[in-house]
N, C-alpha and C positions, 0 to 999 in steps of 0.2 A: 504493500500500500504506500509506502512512504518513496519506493523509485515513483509509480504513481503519478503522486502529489508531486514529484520534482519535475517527470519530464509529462505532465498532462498535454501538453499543448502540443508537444511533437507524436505523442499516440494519438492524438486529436485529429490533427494532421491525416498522420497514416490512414485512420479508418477513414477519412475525408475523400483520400485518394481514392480506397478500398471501394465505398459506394460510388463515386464518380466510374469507376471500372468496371462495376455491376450495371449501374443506367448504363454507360455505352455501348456494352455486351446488348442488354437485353434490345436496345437502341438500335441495332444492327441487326436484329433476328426480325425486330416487330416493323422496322421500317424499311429494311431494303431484302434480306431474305425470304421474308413469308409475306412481302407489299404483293408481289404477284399473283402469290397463292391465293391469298385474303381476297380480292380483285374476282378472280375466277369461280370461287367457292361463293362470291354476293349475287343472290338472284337479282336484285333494282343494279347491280352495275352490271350484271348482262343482260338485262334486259334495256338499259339506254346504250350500251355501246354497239361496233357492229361484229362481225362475226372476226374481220382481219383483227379488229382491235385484242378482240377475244384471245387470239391467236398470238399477237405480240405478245401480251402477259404469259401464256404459256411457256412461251418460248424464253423469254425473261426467267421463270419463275422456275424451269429445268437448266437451264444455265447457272442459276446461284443453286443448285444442290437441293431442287426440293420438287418432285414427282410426284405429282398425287398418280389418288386412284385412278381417275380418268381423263391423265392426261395420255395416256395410251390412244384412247381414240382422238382424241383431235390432233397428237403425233399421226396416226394413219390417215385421216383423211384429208387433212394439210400438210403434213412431211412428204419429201420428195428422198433423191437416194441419199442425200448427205444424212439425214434423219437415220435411214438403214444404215448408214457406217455405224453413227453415231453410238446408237442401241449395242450394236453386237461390237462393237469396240468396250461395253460396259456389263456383257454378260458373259457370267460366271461360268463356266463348264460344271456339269453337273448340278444344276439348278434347274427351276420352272421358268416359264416368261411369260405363266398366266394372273389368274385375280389374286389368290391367298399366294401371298410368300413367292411372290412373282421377281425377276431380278431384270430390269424395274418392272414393276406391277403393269399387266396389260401391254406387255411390250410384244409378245406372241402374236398380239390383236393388231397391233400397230403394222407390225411385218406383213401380216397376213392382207392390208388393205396398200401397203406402199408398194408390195414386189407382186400382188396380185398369185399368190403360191402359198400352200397353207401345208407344212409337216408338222404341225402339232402343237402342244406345249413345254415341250423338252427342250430344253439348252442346248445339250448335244445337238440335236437334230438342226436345227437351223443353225452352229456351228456349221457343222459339214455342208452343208446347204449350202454356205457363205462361202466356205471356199471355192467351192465348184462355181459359183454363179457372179463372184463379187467383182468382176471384170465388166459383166452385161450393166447396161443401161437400164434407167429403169421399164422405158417403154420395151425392151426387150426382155423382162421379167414379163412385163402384162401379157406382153403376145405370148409369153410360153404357157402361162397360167390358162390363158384361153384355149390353147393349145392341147392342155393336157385334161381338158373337160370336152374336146370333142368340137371343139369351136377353131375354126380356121380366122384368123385376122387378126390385120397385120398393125401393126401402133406404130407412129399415127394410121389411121384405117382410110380406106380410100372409100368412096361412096358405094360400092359395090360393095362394102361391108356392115353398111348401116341396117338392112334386114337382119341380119346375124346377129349386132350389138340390139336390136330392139326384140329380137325373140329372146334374146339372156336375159331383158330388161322383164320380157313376159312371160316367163317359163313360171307356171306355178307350180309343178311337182313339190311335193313336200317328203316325201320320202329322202330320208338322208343319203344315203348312197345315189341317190340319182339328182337330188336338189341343186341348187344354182346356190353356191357361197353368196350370201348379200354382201362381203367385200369384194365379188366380182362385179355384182351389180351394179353397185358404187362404179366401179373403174369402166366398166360399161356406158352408165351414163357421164362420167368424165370425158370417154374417147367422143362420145356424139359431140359433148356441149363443148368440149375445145376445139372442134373443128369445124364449127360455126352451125350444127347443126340447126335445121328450118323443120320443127313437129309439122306445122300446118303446111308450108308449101309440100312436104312429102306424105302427107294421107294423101292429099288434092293431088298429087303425081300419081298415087299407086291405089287405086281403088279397081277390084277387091285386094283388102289384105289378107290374110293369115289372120287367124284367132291372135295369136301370140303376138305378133306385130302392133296387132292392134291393141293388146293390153300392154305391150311395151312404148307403145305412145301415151299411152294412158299412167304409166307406173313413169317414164321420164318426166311428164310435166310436173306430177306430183315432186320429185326430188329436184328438181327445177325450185321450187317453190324453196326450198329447202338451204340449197348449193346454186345459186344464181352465180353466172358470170363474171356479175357486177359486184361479188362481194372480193373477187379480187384473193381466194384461197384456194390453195390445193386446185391451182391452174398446172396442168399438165404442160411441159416442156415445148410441145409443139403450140400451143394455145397460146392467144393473146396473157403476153407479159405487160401489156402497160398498167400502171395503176391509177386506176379507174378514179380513186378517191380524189388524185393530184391531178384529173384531169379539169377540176371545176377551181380557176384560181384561187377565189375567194374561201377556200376551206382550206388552205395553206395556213391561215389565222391562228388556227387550233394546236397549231405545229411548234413545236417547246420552243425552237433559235425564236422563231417568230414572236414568241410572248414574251421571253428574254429581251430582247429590242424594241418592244414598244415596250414595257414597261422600265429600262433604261431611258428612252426619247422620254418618256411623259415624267419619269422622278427626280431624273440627275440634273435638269434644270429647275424643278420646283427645288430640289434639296438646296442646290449651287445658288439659287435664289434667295434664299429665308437666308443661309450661311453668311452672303454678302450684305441683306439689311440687317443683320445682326452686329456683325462687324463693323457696320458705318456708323451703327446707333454707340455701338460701345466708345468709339474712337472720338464720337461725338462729346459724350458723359464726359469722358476724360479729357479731353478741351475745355469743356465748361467748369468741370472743377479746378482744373490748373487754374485760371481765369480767378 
C-alpha cells in the first residue's frame, strides 16, 4: 500500500494507457472489422442500398477476416474466377466447404455457382478439381459444367444456343439424378442476359415453342427481376462491363473523394474565415489597450 500511495499517479497513468488500449482494440473490431459485416446483416440498410453496394460490403467485410454464413452465396453469384482462387487458396485439405464447420462456410456453394461444376462438399474433392481445371477460364468451367449435364454450348453462346440455355432455364424434372442444379440455372440465365438477350423479340421470332422454352422465358424474366443488368453484379466476362451507376453524372455526388471536396470547399473557408475575424478583433483589443 505504501509503494501505492508513492507512485499512485504513475499506476494511474498505466491503467490510463491500459483502457485507452482496450477502447482502441474494441474500436477497431466494432468500426472497421465487423463495419461490413454489421452493414450486410441490417435488413433497412439493405433494403435502401443497391445490390453492387450490397456487394462492396461483402467484399470489404471478407477482406478484413470476417465471413459470414452467407457470404458464400453472394461470393457465387457475384464472384468471378479471382473469387475461385481466392477460396481454395484458403481451404484446408481435409475439411468440408459446406454450412456447419464449413472452411469458409458455404464456400462449396460459392464454387459450385462460379465454375458452374459441383463435386461435393469435401475439401479434397475440389482440391483435385482445382488442379486439373485451375488453368481454364471461367467461361470454360461453365461450358464444361453444361457439358457434362448433357447440354452442348459454348460460353459466350452464340444465338443458336439460346433454345438450349432456355430449356435448362425450363427443365422442371425434380428428381435428383436427372434435375437441373439451380446454380446452372443461374449461369444459364447469366449466358442469355450478358449477351444482350431480347425474351420478347424471340417468342415473337419463334412461335411455336417447346413447352420448356416456353417456361424458360417465363423462369428468365422472373430472375430478371431479380439479377437485372443494371444492377451492374456478377456481369459475366463477355457482358457489358460498364458501370451502369457512373453512367448518370450526377450520382458521382455520393462518391467518398466527392464528399471529401465539397465539404473541404464549403468548411476551410468558413473555418479560415471566423480564424481571420478573430484574429483582427484580438489585434484590435490589444491596440486599444496599449492606447
Amino acid at each position: 500500500m505504501k509503494w501505492l500511495k508513492q507512485h499512485w499517479r504513475g499506476t494511474l497513468r498505466v491503467f490510463s494507457v491500459g483502457l485507452l488500449c482496450v477502447s482502441a482494440f474494441c474500436g477497431y473490431w466494432w468500426f472497421y472489422k465487423l463495419a461490413p459485416a454489421r452493414r450486410t446483416l441490417d435488413p433497412e440498410w439493405c433494403a435502401a442500398h443497391s445490390e453492387r453496394q450490397y456487394w462492396r460490403e461483402v467484399q470489404k467485410s471478407i477482406h478484413r477476416g470476417v465471413w459470414l454464413h452467407d457470404h458464400g452465396f453472394a461470393v457465387g453469384q457475384y464472384g468471378d474466377r479471382y473469387w475461385a482462387e481466392w477460396i481454395m487458396a484458403y481451404v484446408t485439405p481435409g475439411t468440408g466447404m459446406g454450412c456447419l464447420g464449413g472452411d469458409p462456410c458455404h464456400s462449396a456453394t460459392a464454387m459450385r455457382y462460379i465454375t458452374n461444376q459441383d463435386v461435393g462438399e469435401d475439401a479434397d474433392a475440389w482440391l483435385e478439381w482445382w488442379e486439373k481445371n485451375k488453368s481454364k477460364s471461367q467461361e470454360e468451367w461453365m461450358a464444361d459444367g453444361f457439358r457434362h449435364h448433357g447440354f452442348t454450348v459454348d460460353v459466350p453462346p452464340t444465338v443458336e444456343h439460346t433454345p438450349v440455355l432456355l430449356a435448362i432455364l425450363g427443365h422442371s424434372e425434380t428428381d435428383e439424378s436427372v434435375a437441373i442444379p439451380k446454380e446452372m440455372k443461374y449461369n444459364a440465365f447469366r449466358c442469355l442476359r450478358d449477351t444482350g438477350f431480347e425474351p420478347v423479340a424471340f417468342a415473337l421470332a419463334t412461335r411455336p415453342a417447346s413447352i420448356e422454352v416456353e417456361r424458360g422465358l417465363r423462369e428468365y424474366a422472373k430472375m430478371e427481376q431479380y439479377w437485372p443488368a443494371a444492377n451492374g453484379v456478377g456481369i459475366l466476362s463477355f457482358g457489358r462491363q460498364d458501370d451502369y451507376w457512373r453512367d448518370f453524372p450526377l450520382s458521382r455526388m455520393v462518391m467518398m473523394p466527392v464528399q471529401v471536396a465539397a465539404y473541404v470547399i464549403v468548411f476551410c473557408p468558413l473555418l479560415l474565415g471566423v480564424g481571420l475575424i478573430a484574429w483582427s478583433l484580438r489585434k484590435k483589443k490589444q491596440t486599444a489597450t496599449s492606447v
